[in-house]
MARPA-870869 format. One record per residue (C-alpha): chain; x, y, z; residue number from 1. Coordinates in steps of 0.2 Angstrom, whole numbers. Example, Ala and Ser with C-alpha at 12.3 -4.5 7.8 and 13.67 -1.06 7.14 Angstrom:
// MARPA-870869
<atom c="A" east="62" north="-22" up="39" k="1"/>
<atom c="A" east="68" north="-5" up="36" k="2"/>
***
This chain:
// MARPA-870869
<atom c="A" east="138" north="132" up="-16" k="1"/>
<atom c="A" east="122" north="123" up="-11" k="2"/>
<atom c="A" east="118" north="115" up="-27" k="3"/>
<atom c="A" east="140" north="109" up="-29" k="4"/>
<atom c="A" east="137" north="102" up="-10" k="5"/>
<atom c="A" east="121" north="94" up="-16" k="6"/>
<atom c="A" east="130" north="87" up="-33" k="7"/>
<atom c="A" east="143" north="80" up="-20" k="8"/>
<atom c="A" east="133" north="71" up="-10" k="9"/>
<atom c="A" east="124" north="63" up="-23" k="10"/>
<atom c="A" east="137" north="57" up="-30" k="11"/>
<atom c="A" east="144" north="49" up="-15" k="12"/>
<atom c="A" east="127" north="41" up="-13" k="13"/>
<atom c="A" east="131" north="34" up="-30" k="14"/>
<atom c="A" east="146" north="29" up="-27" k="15"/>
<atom c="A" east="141" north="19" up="-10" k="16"/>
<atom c="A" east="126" north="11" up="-21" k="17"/>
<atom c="A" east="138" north="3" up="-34" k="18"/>
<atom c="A" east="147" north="-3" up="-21" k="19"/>
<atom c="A" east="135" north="-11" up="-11" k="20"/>
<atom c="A" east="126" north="-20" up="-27" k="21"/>
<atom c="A" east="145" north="-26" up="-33" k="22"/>
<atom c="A" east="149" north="-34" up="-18" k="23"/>
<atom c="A" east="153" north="-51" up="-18" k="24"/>
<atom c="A" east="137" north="-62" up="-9" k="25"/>
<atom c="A" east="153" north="-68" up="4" k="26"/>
<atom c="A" east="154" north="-49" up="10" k="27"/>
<atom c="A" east="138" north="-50" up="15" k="28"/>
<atom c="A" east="138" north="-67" up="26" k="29"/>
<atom c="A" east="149" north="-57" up="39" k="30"/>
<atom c="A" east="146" north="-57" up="57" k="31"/>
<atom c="A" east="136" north="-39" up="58" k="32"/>
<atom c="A" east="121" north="-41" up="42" k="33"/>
<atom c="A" east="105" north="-43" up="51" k="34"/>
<atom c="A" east="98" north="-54" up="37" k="35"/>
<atom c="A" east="103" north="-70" up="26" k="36"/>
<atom c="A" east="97" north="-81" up="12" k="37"/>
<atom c="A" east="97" north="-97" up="7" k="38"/>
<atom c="A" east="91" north="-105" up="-8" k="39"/>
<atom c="A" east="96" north="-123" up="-16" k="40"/>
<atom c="A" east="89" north="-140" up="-20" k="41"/>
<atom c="A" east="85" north="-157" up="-10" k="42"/>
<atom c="A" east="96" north="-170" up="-11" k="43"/>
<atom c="A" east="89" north="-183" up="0" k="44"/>
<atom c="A" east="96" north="-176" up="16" k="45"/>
<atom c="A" east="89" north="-163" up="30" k="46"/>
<atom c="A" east="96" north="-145" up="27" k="47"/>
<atom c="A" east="100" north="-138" up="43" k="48"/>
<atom c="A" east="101" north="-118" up="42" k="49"/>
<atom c="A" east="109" north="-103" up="53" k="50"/>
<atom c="A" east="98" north="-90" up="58" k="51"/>
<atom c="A" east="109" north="-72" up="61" k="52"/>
<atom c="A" east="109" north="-64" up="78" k="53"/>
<atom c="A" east="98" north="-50" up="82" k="54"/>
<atom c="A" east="96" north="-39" up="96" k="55"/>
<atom c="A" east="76" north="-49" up="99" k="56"/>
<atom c="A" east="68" north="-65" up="107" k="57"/>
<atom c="A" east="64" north="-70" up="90" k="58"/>
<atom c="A" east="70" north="-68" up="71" k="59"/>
<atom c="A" east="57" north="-65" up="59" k="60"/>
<atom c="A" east="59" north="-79" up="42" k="61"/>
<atom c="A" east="49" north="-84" up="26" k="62"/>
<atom c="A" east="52" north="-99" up="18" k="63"/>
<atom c="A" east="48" north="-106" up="-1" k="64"/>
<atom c="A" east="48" north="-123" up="-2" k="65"/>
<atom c="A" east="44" north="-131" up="-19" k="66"/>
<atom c="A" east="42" north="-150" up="-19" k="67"/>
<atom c="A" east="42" north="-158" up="-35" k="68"/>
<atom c="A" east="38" north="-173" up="-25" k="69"/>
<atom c="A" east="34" north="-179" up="-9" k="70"/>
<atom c="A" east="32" north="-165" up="5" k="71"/>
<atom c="A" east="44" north="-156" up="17" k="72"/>
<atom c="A" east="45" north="-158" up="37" k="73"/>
<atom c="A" east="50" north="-138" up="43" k="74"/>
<atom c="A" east="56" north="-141" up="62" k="75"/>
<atom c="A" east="66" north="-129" up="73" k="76"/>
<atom c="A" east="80" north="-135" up="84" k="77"/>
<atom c="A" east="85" north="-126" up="101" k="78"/>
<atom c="A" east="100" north="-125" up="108" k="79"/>
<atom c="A" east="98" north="-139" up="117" k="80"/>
<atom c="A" east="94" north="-149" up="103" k="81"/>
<atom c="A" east="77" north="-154" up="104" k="82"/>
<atom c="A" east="65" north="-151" up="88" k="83"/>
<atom c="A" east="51" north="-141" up="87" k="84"/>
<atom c="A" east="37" north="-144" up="71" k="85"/>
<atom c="A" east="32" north="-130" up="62" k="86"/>
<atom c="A" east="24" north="-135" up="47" k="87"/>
<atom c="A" east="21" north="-148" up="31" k="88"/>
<atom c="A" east="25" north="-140" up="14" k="89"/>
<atom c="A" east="22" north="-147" up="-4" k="90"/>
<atom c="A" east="21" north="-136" up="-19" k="91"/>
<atom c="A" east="18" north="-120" up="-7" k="92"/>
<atom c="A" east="21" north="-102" up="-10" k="93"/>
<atom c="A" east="30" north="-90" up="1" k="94"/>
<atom c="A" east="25" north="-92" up="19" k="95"/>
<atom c="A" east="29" north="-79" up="36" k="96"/>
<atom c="A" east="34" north="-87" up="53" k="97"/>
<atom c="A" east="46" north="-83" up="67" k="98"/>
<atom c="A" east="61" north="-94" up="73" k="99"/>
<atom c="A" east="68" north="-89" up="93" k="100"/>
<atom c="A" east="87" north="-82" up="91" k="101"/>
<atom c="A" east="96" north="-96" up="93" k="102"/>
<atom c="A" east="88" north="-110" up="85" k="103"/>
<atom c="A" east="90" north="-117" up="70" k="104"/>
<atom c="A" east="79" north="-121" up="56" k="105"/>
<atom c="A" east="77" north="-137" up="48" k="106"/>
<atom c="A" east="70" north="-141" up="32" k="107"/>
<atom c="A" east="69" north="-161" up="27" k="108"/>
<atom c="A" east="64" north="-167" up="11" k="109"/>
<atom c="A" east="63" north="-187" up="18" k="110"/>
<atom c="A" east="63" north="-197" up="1" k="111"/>
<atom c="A" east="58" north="-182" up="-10" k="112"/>
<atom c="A" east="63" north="-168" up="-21" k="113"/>
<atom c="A" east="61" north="-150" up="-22" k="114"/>
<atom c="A" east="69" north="-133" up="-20" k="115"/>
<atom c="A" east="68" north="-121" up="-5" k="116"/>
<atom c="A" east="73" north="-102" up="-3" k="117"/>
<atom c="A" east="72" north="-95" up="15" k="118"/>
<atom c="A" east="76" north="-79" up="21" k="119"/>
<atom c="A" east="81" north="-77" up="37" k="120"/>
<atom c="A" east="83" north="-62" up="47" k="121"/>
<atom c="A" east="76" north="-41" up="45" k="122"/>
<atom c="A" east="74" north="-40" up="28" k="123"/>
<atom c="A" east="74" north="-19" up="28" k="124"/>
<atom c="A" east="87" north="-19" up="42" k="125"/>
<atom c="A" east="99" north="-4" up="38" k="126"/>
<atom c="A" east="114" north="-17" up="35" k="127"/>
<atom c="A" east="103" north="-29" up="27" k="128"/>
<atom c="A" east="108" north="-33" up="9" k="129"/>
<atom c="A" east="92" north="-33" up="3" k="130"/>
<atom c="A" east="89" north="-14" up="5" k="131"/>
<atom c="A" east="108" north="-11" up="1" k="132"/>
<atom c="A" east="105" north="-19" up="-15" k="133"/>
<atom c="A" east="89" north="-14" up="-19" k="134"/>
<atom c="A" east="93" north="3" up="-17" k="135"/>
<atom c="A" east="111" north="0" up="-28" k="136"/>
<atom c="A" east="98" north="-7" up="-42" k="137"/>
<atom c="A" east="87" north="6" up="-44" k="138"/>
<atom c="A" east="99" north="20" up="-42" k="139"/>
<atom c="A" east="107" north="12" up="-57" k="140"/>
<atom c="A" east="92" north="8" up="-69" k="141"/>
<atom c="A" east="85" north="25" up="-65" k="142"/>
<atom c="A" east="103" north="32" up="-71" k="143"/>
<atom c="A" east="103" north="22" up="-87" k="144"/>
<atom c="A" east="86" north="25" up="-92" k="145"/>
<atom c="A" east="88" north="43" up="-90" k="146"/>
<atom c="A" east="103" north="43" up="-100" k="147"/>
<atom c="A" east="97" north="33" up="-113" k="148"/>
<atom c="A" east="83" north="45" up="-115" k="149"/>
<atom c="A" east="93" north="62" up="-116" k="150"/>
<atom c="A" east="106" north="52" up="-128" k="151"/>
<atom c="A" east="92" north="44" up="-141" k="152"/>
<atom c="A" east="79" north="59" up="-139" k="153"/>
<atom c="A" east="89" north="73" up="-135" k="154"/>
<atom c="A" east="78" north="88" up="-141" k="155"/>
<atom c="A" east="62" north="79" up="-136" k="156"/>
<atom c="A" east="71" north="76" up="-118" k="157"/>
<atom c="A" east="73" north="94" up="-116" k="158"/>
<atom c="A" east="56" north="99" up="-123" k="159"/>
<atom c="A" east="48" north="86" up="-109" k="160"/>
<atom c="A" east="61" north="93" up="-97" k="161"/>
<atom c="A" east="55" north="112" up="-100" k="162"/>
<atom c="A" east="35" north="105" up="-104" k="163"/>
<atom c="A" east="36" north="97" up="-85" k="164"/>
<atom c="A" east="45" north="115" up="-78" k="165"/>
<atom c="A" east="32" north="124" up="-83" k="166"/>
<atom c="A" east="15" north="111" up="-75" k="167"/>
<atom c="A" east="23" north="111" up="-59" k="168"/>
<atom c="A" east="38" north="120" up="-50" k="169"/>
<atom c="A" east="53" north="110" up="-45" k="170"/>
<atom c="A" east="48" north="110" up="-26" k="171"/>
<atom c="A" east="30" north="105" up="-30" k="172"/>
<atom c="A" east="38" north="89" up="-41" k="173"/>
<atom c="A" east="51" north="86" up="-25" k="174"/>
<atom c="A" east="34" north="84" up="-14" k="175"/>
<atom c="A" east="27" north="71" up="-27" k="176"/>
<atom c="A" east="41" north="61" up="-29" k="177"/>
<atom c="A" east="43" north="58" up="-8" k="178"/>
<atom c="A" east="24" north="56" up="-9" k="179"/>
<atom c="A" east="26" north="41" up="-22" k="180"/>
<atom c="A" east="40" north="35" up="-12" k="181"/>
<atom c="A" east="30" north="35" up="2" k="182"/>
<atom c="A" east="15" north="27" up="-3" k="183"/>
<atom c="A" east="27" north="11" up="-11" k="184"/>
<atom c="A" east="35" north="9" up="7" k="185"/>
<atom c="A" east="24" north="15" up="21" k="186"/>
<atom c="A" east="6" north="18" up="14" k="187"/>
<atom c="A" east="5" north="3" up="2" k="188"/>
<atom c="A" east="11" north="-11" up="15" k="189"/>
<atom c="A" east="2" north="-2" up="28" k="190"/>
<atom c="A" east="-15" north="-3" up="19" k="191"/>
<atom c="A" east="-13" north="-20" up="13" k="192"/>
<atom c="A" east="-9" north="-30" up="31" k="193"/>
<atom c="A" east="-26" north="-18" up="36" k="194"/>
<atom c="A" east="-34" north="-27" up="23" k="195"/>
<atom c="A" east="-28" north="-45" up="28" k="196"/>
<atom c="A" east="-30" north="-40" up="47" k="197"/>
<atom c="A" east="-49" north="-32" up="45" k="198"/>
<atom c="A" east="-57" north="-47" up="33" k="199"/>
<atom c="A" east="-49" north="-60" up="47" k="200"/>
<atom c="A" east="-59" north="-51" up="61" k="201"/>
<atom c="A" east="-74" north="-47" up="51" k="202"/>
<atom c="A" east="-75" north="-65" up="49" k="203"/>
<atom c="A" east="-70" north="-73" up="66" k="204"/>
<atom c="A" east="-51" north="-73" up="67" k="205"/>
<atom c="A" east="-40" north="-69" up="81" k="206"/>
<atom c="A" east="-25" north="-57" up="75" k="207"/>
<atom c="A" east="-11" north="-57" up="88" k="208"/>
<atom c="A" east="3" north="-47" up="79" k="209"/>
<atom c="A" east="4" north="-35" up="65" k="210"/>
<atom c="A" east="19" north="-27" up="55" k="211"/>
<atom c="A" east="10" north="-12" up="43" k="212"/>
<atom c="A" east="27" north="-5" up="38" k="213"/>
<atom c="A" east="46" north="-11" up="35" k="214"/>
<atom c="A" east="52" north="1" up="47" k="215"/>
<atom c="A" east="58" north="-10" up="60" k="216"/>
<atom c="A" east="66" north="-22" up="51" k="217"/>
<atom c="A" east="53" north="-35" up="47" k="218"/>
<atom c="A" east="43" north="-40" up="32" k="219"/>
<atom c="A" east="25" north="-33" up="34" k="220"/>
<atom c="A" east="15" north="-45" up="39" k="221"/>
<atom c="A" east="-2" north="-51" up="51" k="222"/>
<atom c="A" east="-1" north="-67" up="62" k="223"/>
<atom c="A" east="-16" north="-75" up="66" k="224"/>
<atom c="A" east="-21" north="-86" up="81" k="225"/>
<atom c="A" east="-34" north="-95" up="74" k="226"/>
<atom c="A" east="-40" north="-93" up="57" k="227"/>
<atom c="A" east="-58" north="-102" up="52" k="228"/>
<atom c="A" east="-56" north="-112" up="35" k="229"/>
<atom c="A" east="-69" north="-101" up="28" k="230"/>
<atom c="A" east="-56" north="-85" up="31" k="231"/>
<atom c="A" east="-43" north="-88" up="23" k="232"/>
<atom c="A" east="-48" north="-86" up="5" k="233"/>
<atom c="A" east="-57" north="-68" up="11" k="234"/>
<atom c="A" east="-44" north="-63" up="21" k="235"/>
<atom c="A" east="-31" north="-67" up="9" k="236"/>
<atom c="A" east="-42" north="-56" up="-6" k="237"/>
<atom c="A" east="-44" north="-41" up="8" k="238"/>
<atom c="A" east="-26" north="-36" up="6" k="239"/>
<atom c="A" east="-28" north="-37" up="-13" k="240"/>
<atom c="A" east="-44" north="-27" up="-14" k="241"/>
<atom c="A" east="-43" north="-15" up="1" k="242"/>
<atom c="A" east="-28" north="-5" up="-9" k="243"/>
<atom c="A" east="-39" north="-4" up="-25" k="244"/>
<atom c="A" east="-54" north="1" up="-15" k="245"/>
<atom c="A" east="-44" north="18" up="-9" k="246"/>
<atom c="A" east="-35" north="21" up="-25" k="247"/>
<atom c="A" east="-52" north="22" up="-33" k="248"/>
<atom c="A" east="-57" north="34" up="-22" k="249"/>
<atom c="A" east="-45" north="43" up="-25" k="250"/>
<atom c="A" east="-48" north="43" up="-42" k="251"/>
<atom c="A" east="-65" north="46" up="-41" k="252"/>
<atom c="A" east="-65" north="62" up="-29" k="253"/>
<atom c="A" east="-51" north="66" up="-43" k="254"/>
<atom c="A" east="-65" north="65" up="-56" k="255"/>
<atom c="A" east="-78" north="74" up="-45" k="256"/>
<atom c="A" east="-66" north="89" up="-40" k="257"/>
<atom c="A" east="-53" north="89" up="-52" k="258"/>
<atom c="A" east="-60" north="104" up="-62" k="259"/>
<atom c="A" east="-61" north="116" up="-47" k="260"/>
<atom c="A" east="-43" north="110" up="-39" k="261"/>
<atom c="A" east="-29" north="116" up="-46" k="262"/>
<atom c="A" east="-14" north="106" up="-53" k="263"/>
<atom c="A" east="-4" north="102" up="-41" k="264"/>
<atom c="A" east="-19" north="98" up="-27" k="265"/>
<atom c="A" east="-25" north="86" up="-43" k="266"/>
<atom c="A" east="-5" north="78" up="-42" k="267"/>
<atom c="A" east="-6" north="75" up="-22" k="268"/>
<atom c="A" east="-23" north="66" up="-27" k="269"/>
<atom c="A" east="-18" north="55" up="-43" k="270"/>
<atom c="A" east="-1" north="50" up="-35" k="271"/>
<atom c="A" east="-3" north="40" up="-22" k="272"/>
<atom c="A" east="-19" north="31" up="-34" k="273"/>
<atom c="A" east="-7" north="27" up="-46" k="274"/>
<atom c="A" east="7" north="18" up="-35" k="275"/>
<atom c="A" east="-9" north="9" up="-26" k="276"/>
<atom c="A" east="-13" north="2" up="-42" k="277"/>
<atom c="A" east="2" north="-2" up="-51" k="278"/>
<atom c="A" east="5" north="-13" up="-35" k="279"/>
<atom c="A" east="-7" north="-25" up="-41" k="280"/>
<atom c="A" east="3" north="-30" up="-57" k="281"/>
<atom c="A" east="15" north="-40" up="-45" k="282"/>
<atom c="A" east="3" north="-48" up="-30" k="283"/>
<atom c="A" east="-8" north="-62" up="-38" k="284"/>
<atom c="A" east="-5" north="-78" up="-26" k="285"/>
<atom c="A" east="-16" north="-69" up="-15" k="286"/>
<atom c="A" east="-31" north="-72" up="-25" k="287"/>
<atom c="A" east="-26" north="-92" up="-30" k="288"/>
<atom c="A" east="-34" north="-98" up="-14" k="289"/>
<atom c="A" east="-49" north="-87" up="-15" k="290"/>
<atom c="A" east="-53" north="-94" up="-35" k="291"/>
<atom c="A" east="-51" north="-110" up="-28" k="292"/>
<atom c="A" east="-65" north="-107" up="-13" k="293"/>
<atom c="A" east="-77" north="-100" up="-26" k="294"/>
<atom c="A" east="-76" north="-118" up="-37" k="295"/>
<atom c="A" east="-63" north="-110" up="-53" k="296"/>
<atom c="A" east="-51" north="-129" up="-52" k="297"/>
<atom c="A" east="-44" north="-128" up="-67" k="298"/>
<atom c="A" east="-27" north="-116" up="-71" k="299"/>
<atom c="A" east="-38" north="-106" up="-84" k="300"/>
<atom c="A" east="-51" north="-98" up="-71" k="301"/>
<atom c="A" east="-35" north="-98" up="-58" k="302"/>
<atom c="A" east="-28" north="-86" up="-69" k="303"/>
<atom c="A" east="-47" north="-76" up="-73" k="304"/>
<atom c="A" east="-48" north="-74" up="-57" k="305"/>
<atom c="A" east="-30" north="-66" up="-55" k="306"/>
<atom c="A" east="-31" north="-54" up="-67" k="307"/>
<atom c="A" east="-46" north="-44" up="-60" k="308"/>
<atom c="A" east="-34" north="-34" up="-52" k="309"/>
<atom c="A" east="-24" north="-28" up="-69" k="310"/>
<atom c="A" east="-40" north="-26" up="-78" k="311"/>
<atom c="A" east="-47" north="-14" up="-65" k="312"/>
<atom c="A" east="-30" north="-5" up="-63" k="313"/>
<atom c="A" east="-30" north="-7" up="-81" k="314"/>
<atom c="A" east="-47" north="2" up="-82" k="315"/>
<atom c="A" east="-41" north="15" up="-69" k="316"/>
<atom c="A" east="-27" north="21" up="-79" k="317"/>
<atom c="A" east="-37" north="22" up="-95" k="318"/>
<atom c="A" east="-49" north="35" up="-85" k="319"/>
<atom c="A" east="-36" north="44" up="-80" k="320"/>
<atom c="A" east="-29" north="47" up="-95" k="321"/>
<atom c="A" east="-44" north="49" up="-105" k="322"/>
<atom c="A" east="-48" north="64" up="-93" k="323"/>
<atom c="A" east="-32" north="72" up="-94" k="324"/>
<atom c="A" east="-32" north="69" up="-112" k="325"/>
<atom c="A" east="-50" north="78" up="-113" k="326"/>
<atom c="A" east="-44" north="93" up="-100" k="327"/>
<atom c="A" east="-30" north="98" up="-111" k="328"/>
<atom c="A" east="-40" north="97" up="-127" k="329"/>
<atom c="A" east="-51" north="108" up="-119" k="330"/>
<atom c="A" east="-37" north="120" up="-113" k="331"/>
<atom c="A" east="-31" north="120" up="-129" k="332"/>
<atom c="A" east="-36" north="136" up="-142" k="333"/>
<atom c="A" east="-43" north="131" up="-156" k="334"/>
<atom c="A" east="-35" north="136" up="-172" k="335"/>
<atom c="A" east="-43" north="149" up="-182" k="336"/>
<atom c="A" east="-47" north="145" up="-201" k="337"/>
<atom c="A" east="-34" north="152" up="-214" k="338"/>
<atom c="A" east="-38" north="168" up="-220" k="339"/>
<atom c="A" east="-43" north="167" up="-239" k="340"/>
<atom c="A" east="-28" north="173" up="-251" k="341"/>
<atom c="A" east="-31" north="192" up="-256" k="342"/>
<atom c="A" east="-37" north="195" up="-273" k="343"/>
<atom c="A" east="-31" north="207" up="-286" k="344"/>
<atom c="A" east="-39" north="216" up="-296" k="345"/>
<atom c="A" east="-32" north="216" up="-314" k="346"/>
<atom c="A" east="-36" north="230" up="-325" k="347"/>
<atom c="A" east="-47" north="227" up="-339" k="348"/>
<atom c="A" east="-38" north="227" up="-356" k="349"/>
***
């Protein structure tokens, strides 16, 4: 009764995600979503944009802005019409900022070109798209990848299947799998604004409002009231660096305490190091300002600078498998030697 109930509800879920991710992008622009985006190109004119209603003084945005030439004025106009300046983009990357409900944002280009993509609006809102979607995608890619490996490795799949049954029970790999989803969403964002929001005080700046987690709606995110030029490179790297600095130790009271913890104690340890880790695959731009402070100009030491990160994750997951490989050849009985073939005796003619 309880597992029928559960296959029920899982497949309404399913259902719900399809539907959501095969919505037409005009379903979405509807009165009651909490979030909008707009992306598109200059064509010599001011782009004036709508942010959605929400039920706070101010709606949290991020914009892109591209130029291929020339630089953008960003503005917001109240009700009342008057424009206030926000910033001066060129070639810029994705930037946080606030805009009072109300207002509108205003994004000219003047004489140049470029492209711009702004997200207006709670990003993780229950009836945002964004999550509705992301959700719809991932519910779907994990359903094809699983299917793909029961249809092409159908006997190994059930090996694996009974191999992984018998490491853990199925209770103790439901824990693990809230835990990883749990450090991608809360922990992960949580420790990486601590990590912008610490190196800015350590080195002078004031932080007036911080978002750790997506829980409200918003992007994470630290606003700052001033921030010294010599900061922002640091404070920019602290939200790289900080989540590698804990999934190391992670790994390294792994390494220390591994052999007297038992599996599943050694699975609460390595999981969350591992989703702290593989974050850094994605982030790089954080580091672009901070290779630029320490004198690497050119593209080439841009980009060695941005791949410390994937090296030391890179280097973190080679230890970790190298010490589960070397725990389970230890485990493992050694084979003893064939015995030698009997040998007859024939009688003598």
């Amino acid at each position: 009764m309880i597992r029928q109930l559960i296959r029920v509800t899982a497949i309404g879920l399913l259902l719900v995600f399809i539907a959501a991710g095969l919505l037409p992008h005009s379903y979405w622009t509807a009165g009651w979503v909490r979030y909008r985006l707009y992306q598109g190109t200059f064509n010599g004119r001011p782009v004036i944009l709508t942010a959605p209603s929400v039920s706070r003084a101010a709606v949290p945005l991020e914009y892109e802005i591209e130029m291929t030439s020339g630089v953008c004025e960003i503005a917001g106009i109240d009700r009342a019409g008057r424009m206030t300046r926000h910033c001066t983009m060129g070639r810029g990357y994705t930037l946080l900022d606030a805009l009072p409900v109300g207002e509108q944002l205003r994004l000219d280009p003047a004489s140049g070109t470029g492209r711009y993509v702004v997200r207006i609006g709670l990003k993780y809102h229950p009836l945002s798209p964004f999550l509705w979607r992301v959700l719809a995608i991932g519910t779907l890619v994990g359903l094809v990848l699983v299917s793909a490996v029961r249809i092409i490795w159908k006997s190994k799949a059930a090996a694996w299947q009974a191999h992984l049954k018998s490491l853990l029970a199925p209770w103790q790999w439901a824990v693990l799998g809230l835990l990883a989803g749990f450090t991608g969403a809360i922990l992960y964002p949580a420790i990486h604004e601590s990590g912008h929001a610490l190196v800015g005080l350590a080195l002078g700046a004031e932080v007036k409002h911080i978002v750790f987690t997506p829980l409200g709606g918003e992007v994470p995110h630290v606003s700052f009231g001033e921030l010294p030029d010599r900061a922002g490179a640091w404070n920019s790297a602290g939200a790289i660096f900080l989540p590698m600095l804990v999934a190391w130790s992670l790994v390294l009271i792994w390494l220390l305490l591994g052999p007297r913890l038992g599996r599943f104690a050694q699975a609460l340890l390595l999981t969350p190091a591992v989703f702290l880790l593989f974050a850094s695959f994605g982030i790089d731009d954080h580091l672009r300002s901070l290779a630029v402070h320490l004198g690497f100009a050119s593209e080439a030491g841009i980009m060695l600078v941005k791949l410390i990160p994937p090296v030391l994750t890179l280097a973190a997951y080679a230890l970790i498998g190298w010490r589960i490989w070397r725990s389970v050849q230890q485990s493992s009985p050694t084979s003893p030697e064939p015995a030698a073939p009997p040998t007859t005796n024939k009688p003598s003619q």
